[in-house]
C-alpha positions in Angstrom: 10.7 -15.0 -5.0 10.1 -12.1 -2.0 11.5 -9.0 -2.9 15.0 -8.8 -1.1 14.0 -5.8 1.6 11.0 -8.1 3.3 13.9 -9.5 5.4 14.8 -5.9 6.6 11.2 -4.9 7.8 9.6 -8.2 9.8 5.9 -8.3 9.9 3.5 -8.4 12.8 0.8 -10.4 11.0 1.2 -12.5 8.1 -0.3 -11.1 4.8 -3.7 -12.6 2.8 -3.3 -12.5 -1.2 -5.8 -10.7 -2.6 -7.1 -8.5 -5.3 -8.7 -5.3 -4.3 -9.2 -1.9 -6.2 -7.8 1.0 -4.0 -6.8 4.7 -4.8 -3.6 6.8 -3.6 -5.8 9.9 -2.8 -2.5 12.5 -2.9 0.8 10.8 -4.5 3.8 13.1 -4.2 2.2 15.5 -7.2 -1.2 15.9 -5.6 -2.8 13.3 -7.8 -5.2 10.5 -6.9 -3.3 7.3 -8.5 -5.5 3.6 -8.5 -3.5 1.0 -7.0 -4.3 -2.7 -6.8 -3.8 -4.2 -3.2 -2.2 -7.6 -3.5 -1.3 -8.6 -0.7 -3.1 -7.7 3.1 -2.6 -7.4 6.5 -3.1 -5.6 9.5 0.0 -3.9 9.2 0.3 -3.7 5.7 0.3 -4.5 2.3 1.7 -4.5 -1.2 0.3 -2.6 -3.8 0.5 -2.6 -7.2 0.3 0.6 -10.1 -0.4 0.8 -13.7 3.3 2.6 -13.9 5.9 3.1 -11.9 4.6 6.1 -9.4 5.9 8.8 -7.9 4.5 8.7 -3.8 5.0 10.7 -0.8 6.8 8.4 2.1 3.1 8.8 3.7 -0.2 8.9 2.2 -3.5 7.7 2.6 -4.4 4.8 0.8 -8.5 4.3 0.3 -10.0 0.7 -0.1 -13.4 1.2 -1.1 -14.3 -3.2 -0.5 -13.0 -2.4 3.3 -14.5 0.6 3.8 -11.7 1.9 4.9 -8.8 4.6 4.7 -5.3 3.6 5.6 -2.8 5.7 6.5 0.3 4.3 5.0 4.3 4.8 5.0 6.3 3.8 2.4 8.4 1.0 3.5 9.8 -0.1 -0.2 9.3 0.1 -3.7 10.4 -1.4 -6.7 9.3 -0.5 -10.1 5.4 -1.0 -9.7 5.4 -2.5 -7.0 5.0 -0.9 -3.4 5.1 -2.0 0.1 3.3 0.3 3.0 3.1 -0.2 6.5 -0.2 0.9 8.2 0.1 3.6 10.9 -3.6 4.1 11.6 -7.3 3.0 9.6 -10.3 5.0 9.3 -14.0 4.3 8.3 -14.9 5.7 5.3 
């Protein structure tokens, strides 16, 4: 069942399932956190933590299989789950 907010933030590109390692490199404490992206797209994706985190509204996310850093804004989150809008990508 989508989580009840999707309706509230539309996407530009429809997202991929996948399963990709990733890293929070600063959550709201300064920490690096692991993540796992499940779902991908342009715009976005869901991501999910081994606990329930505690994350800035924006951070950079880094997905080492993409080579890339995301910037990323907080767009919802419940429990471990996540969903970020991208603002900008970088190469790694």
């Amino acid at each position: 069942m989508p989580h009840p907010t999707f309706n509230r933030f539309p996407r530009r590109a429809p997202r991929v399932p996948v399963t990709l390692l990733a890293t929070v490199l600063k959550d709201a404490g300064g920490q690096a956190r692991g993540c796992l992206v499940q779902d991908f797209s342009e715009g976005g994706a869901r991501l999910t933590f081994p606990g329930v985190p505690a994350l800035g509204q924006r951070f950079q996310l880094l997905v080492p299989r993409l080579d890339r850093i995301y910037e990323a804004e907080l767009r919802w989150q419940s429990g471990q789950d996540v969903g970020v809008a991208f603002s900008a990508v970088m190469p790694t």
